[in-house]
Structure formats: structure tokens, C-alpha cells
C-alpha positions as CSV (number, residue, x, y, z in Angstrom):
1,X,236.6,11.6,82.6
2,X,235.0,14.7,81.4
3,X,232.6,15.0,78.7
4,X,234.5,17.6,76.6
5,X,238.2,18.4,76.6
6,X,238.3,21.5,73.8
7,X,235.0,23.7,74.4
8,X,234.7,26.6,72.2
9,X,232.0,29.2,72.9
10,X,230.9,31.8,70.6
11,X,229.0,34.7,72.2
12,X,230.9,36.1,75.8
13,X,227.6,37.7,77.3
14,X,225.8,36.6,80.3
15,X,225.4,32.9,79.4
16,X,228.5,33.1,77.4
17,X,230.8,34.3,80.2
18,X,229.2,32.4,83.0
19,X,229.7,29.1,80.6
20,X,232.8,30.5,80.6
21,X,233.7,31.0,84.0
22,X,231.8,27.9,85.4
23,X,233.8,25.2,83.0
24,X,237.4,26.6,84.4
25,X,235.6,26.1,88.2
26,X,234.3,22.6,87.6
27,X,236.6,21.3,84.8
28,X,239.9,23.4,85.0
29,X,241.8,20.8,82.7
30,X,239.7,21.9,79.5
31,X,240.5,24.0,77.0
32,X,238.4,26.8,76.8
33,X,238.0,29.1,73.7
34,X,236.2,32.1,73.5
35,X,234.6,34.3,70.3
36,X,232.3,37.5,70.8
37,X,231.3,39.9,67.0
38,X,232.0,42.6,69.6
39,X,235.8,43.9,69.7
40,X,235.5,45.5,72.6
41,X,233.7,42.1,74.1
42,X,236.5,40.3,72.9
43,X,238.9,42.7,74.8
44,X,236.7,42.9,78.0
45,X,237.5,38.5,77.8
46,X,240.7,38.8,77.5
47,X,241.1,41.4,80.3
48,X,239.2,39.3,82.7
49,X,240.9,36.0,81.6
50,X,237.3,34.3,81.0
51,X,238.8,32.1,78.9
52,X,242.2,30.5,77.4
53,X,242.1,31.8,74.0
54,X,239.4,34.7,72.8
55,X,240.0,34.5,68.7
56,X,239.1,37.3,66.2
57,X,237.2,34.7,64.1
58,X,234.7,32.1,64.9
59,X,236.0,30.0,62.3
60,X,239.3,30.1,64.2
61,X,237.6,29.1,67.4
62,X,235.7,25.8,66.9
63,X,239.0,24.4,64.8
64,X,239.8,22.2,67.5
65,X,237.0,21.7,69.8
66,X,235.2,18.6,70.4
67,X,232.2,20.7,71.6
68,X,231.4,24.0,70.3
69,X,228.6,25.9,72.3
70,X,226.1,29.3,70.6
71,X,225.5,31.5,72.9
72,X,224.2,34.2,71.0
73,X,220.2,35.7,70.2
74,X,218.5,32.8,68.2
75,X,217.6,35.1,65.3
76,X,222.1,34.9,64.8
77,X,222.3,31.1,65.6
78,X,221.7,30.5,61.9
79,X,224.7,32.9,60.7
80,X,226.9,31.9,63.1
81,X,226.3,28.2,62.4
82,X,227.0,28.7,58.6
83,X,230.3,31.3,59.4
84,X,231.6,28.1,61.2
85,X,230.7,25.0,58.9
86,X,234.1,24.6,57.2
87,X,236.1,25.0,60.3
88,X,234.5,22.1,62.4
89,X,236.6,19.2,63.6
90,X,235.4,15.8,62.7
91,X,232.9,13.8,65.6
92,X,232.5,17.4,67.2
93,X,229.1,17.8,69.2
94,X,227.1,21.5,68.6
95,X,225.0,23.1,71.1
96,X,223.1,26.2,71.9
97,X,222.0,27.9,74.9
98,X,218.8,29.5,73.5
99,X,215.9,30.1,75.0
100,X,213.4,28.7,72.1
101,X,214.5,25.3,70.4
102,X,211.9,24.2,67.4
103,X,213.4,27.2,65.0
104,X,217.0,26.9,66.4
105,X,217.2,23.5,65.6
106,X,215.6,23.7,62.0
107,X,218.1,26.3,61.1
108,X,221.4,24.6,62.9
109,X,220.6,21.2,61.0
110,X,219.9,23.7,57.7
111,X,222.9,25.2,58.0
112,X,225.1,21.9,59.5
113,X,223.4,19.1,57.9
114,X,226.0,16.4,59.0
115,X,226.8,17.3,62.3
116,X,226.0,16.5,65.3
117,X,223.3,18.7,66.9
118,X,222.2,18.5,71.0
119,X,220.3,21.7,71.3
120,X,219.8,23.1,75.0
121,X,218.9,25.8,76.7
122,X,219.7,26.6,80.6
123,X,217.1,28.2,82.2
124,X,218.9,30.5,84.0
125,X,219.5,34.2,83.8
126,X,219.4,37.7,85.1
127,X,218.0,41.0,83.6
128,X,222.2,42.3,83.1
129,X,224.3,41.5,79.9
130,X,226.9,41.4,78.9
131,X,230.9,39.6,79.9
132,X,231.5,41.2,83.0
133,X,227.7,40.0,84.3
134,X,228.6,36.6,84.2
135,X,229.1,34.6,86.7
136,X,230.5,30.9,87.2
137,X,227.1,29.7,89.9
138,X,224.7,31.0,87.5
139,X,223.6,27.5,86.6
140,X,223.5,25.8,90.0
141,X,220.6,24.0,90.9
142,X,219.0,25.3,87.6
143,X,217.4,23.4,84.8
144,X,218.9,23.0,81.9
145,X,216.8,21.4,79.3
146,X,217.7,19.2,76.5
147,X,215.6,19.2,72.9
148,X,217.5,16.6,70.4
149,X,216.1,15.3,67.8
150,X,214.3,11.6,68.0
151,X,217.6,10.4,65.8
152,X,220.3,12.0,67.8
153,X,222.8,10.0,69.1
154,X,221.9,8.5,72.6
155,X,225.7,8.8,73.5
156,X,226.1,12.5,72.3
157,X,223.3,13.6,74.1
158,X,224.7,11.6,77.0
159,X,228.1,13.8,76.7
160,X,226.1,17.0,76.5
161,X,223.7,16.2,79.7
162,X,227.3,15.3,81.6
163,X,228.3,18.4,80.7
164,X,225.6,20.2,82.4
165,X,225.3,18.2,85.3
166,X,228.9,18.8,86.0
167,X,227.9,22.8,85.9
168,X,225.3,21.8,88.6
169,X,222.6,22.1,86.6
170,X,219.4,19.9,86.9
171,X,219.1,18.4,83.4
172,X,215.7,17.5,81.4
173,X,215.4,16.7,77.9
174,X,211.9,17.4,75.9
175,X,210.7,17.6,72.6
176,X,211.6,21.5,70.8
177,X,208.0,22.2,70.8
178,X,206.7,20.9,74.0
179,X,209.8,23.4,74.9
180,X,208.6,25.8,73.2
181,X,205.5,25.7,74.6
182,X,206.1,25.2,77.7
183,X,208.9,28.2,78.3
184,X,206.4,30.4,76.4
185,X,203.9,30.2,79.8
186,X,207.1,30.3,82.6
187,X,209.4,32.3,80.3
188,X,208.4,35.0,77.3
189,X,204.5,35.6,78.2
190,X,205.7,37.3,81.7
191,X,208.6,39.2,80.1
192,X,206.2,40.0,77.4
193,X,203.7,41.3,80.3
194,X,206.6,43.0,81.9
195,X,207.9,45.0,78.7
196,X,204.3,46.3,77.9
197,X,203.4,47.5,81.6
198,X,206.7,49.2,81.8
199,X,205.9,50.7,78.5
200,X,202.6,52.0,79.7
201,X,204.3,53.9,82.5
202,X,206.8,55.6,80.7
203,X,203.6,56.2,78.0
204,X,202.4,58.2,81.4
205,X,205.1,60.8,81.2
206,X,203.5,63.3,83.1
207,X,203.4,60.7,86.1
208,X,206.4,58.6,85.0
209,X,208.7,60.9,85.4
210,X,207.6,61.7,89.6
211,X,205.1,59.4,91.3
212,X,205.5,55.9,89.5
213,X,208.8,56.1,89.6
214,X,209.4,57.9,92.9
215,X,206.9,55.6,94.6
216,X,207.3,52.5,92.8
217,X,206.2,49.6,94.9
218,X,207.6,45.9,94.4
219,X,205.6,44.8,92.1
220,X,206.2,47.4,89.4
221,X,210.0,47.5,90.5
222,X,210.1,43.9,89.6
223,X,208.4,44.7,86.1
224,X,211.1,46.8,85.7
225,X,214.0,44.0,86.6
226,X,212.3,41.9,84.0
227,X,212.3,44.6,81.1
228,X,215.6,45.2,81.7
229,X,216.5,42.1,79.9
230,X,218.7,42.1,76.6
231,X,216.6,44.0,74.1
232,X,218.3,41.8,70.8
233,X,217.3,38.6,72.5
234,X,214.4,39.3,73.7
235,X,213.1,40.3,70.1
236,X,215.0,37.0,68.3
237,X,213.0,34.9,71.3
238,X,209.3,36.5,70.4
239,X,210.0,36.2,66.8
240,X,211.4,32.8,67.1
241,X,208.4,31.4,69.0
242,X,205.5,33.1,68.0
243,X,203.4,30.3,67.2
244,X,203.7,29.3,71.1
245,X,203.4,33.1,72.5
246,X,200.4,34.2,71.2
247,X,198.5,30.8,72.2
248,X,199.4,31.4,75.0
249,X,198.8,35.3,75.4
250,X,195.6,34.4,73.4
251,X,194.3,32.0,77.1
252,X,195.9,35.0,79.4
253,X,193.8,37.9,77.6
254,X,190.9,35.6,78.1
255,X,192.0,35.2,82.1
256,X,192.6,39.1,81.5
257,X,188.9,39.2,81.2
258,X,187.3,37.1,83.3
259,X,189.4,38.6,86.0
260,X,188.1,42.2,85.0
261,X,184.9,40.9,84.5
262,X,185.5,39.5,88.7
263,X,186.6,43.0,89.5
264,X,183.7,44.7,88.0
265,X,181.2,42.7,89.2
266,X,182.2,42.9,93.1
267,X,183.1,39.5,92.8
268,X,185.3,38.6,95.8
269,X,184.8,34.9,95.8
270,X,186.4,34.8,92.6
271,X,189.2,36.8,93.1
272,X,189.9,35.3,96.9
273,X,189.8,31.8,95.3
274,X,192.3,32.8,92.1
275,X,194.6,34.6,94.9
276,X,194.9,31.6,96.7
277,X,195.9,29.2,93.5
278,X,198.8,31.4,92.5
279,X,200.3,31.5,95.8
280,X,200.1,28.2,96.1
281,X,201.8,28.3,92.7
282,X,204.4,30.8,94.4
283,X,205.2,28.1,97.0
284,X,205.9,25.4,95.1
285,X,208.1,27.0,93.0
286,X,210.3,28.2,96.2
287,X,210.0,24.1,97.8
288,X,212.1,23.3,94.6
289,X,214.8,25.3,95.3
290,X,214.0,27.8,92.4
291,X,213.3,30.9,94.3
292,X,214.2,32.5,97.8
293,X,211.8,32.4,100.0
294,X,213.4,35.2,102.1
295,X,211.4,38.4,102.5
296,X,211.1,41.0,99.4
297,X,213.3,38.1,97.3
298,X,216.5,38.0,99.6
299,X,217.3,41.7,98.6
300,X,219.9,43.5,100.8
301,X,218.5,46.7,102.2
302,X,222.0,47.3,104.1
């Protein structure tokens, strides 16, 4: 039996069109419905066929669904939630795919207060946006984790974690602010890292615009993959969990330091032995099947 028969999604970006796409792979018997603020999103839909219906309204796309799905920058999740109040079915189940929990769930329960909530957020991604970067394997073997609050219904959450799993997602279900906390470390300090040492290259124009960019090795061409990322929901994500992001970019500038302090100081020892930790670090992460372990990342050089 699947857990949803009538899914609508609002936002037909990356996440939106993957969801999109994956659901008619693994459960071609459900209704899909589709809504983007973007006309000429909403077009590009309907032109690929992402989804059974793409309406002009949100309102008019979560009138029947038994599971209606945000995928849209968290610092929107609160407008969208209120544009669609008066249009929800009865017993329908709301979600989210955003990438910081403790505000988007404040703000869905503000705006829905008798709803049922199951916020979640897939960690998955790339640095492209946008309908036609979707794709339906994007969640595969990826964690998708769960924040509902400590009163949500066990059998709701139940239907929402089915959901995923049938996506072939990996599914884990926290508190909002351990999430928080958590994804602030693996998630939004490195793209934070990434945007500001892109930024100081292009600050370098005499250099940017020949040698760094002209010479860039892999490390700085993966900054660059990173800062490609959606500028709108990369902003709503430092904004929404701020509290989290500078704790934690608070203990990295104090790493920061000891590690200059290391380098100016001729102290190998030090750096040999913090070297050593993080590619240990590196291989865990590809033993679980969230990485390649192939040379430069599995890139094609054909």
C-alpha cells in the first residue's frame, strides 16, 4: 500500500523536480501535483511532464492531496504555508524539505495550527537549480531526516518515513535543534567557508581574472562547486539558523587559530597529527556509501 496516494509539491527546483520525478519512478499509481511562483518554472514542468497537473495557484494544488510537500527557501515556507491554509483537505499530512527545521517548524505550526506537521529535510543535493536539474536518484542511499514534534502523531510520521524509504532514502528522525546543530557542522559552516574563499579570490581581481582561475587546482575548484549553490536558499538557511552557525563558526575560528598558530611555529607534529584525523574523517564518510571513493570524486576526464 503506499503511504500517499495525492502528493502535491509546491516549489519545482532541484528537490522539487527530483521529488517529482522519483515518486512517478517508485510509486507511478500516485497523483502527482505540481506548483512553482515562477511562470516560466511552471511551463518548463509542464514541458518535461514532471508531474500530472502543474496549477497556477498553490491553493489549487494541495485541494486534494493527502500529503502536500514545501520545497521552497525556508525564509518562504511561512507564506506559502498561510497562501494554502484554506485549501487543505481534512487528515492531510504537511512536510518540508528544508535544510534547517527549529524555525520552519515554528512558523508552519504558526501559520497551520491544526494540521498535521512531519517536517523533514533530505540531505541531498547538488550546486544546480532549478526543474530541469532534477533528477529522480537524487535521494538514493541518502539520509533523509525527520524533526516532528514530541506530540506528533506516531502513525503520521510513520506515513512520511514510508514515503522516503520508498524514494531510497536512509531515514532518521531527530529533534529540530539537535538538527540544526548538527547540519550547521556537515552542512552550512562549509558552504559558508566555501562562499567566503571564493569571495576572496574574485576580491583578487588582478589575479582572479588569470592565474586562480586559469590554474585552479581541486581544492579551490571544489570551493567553487559549493558556492555555486542557490543564492535565495542559501541566505533563508544562514538566516534561519544562525543561532547554530555561529557556534559553530565561533569553535572553527578558534581551530582557525591554533592551526595558524601550528603553521607559524614550524609545528609539524601538529599539523601531521590533525592531517591524519580528517582523513580518517574522509574515509568513513566514503565506507557509508556517502561519497566516491574513485579518484578526483569519480569525475569524467573523457
Amino acid at each position: 500500500m503506499l503511504p500517499f496516494a495525492r502528493i502535491a509539491i509546491l516549489g519545482l527546483g532541484l528537490i522539487g523536480s527530483s521529488l517529482a520525478r522519483a515518486v512517478g519512478e517508485a510509486m507511478p499509481t500516485a497523483r502527482v501535483t505540481g506548483y512553482d511562483h515562477d511562470p516560466a518554472v511552471r511551463d518548463t514542468a509542464r514541458r518535461l511532464g514532471l508531474c500530472d497537473d502543474v496549477t497556477d495557484t498553490p491553493g489549487a494544488a494541495v485541494t486534494d492531496a493527502d500529503c502536500v510537500i514545501l520545497c521552497v527557501p525556508v525564509g518562504a515556507m511561512a507564506e506559502l504555508a498561510a497562501a494554502i491554509a484554506d485549501d487543505l483537505a481534512d487528515g492531510v499530512i504537511i512536510s518540508d524539505v528544508g535544510s534547517s527545521k527549529a524555525g520552519v517548524a515554528a512558523a508552519l505550526r504558526a501559520a497551520l495550527p491544526a494540521r498535521t506537521i512531519v517536517p523533514a529535510h533530505p540531505v541531498a543535493g547538488t550546486e544546480r537549480s532549478g526543474p530541469e536539474a532534477g533528477f529522480a536518484s537524487l535521494f538514493r542511499g541518502r539520509w533523509c531526516i525527520l524533526t516532528p514534534a514530541d506530540d506528533a502523531d506516531p502513525a503520521a510520521v510513520a506515513r512520511v518515513e514510508a514515503f522516503w524509504r520508498a524514494l531510497g532514502a536512509e531515514v532518521e528522525t531527530m529533534a529540530a535543534d539537535h538538527h540544526d546543530l548538527v547540519l550547521a557542522i556537515t552542512s552550512h559552516l562549509p558552504h559558508l567557508i566555501a562562499y567566503s574563499i571564493v569571495g576572496t579570490a574574485s576580491d583578487l581581481e588582478a589575479v582572479t581574472r588569470s592565474e586562480v582561475i586559469k590554474y585552479s587546482a581541486g581544492g579551490f575548484r571544489d570551493f567553487t562547486r559549493i558556492a555555486a549553490s542557490d543564492p535565495t536558499m542559501w541566505r533563508d538557511v544562514f538566516l534561519a539558523n544562525k543561532d547554530a552557525v555561529l557556534e559553530m563558526l565561533q569553535r572553527f575560528t578558534e581551530d582557525l587559530t591554533a592551526l595558524q598558530r601550528a603553521i607559524r611555529w614550524d609545528d609539524g607534529e601538529a599539523l601531521f597529527d590533525l592531517f591524519t584525523r580528517t582523513r580518517a574523517i574522509r574515509r568513513s564518510i566514503i565506507e557509508q556509501g556517502q561519497d566516491d571513493e574513485r579518484p578526483d570524486f569519480g569525475r569524467s576526464h573523457a
